[in-house]
N, C-alpha and C positions, 0 to 999 in steps of 0.2 A: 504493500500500500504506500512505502516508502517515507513511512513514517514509525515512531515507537512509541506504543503504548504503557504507559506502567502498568504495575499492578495494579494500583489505586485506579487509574481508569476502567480498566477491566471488570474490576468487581463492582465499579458501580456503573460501566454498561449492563451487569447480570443483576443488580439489584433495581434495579430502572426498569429495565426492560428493554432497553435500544439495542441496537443492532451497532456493530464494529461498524459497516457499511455505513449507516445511518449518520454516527459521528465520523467520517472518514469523510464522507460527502460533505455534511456540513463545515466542514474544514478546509478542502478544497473548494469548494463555489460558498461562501458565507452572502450573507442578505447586508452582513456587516459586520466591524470588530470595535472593540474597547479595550482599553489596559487591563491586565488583572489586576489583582489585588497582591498576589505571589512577583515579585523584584523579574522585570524582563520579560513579565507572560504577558497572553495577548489573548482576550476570549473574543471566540467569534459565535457568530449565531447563524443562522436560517432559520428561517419561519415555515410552516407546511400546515396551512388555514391558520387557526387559532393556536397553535402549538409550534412550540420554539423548543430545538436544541442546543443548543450553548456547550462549547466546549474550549476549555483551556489550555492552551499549547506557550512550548516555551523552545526555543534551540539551545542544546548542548554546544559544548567546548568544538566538539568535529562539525557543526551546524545542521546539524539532524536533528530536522523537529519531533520534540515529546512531549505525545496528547496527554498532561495531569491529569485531567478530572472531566467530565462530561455528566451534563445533566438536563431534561428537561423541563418545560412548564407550560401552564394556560398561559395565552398574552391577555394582558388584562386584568388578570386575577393575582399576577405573583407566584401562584401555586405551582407544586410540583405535579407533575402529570404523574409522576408515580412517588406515592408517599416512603419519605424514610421510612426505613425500617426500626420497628420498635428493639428497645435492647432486651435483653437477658431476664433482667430483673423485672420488667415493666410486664411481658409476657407473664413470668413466673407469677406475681403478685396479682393479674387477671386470671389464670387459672386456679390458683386458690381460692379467688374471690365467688368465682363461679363454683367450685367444687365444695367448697365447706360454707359459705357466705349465704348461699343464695338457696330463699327458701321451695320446698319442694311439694 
């Protein structure tokens, strides 16, 4: 694709839901870009209707671009098209609540 992925990108294309393609595209043809927040990145976006994928890329030392992070949202709303995932504890603490909490 001639680009590299971290890990961190990776898993949160598999917790998202997008596709490698999806941010690989939005990467090469972007709707637009902004600075990142991370010292030298550069997020870009594309739109496809109401939904925007946004991804942030930076160039190493040999200048081979590496996509950090990618994520989507509604336009409009701020929101993530696909919600964080809840943690460990947050689960745990709802299955309890369900299992001994909740009357029957």
């Amino acid at each position: 694709m001639g680009v590299i992925f971290t890990n961190h990108a990776l898993q949160r294309l598999w917790e998202r839901g997008i596709t490698q393609s999806d941010a690989w595209y939005s990467f090469q043809h972007p709707d637009g870009s902004t600075a990142g927040s991370t010292s030298g990145s550069i997020k870009y976006y594309k739109d496809y209707g109401n939904q925007r994928i946004e991804v942030v890329a930076t160039r190493n030392e040999k200048k081979e671009w590496i996509i950090l992070s990618v994520w989507s949202k509604i336009m409009g709303n701020n929101q993530s098209v696909f919600p964080e995932p809840e943690s460990f504890g947050i689960t745990l603490l709802k299955f309890f609540k369900r299992k001994f909490l909740t009357h029957r």
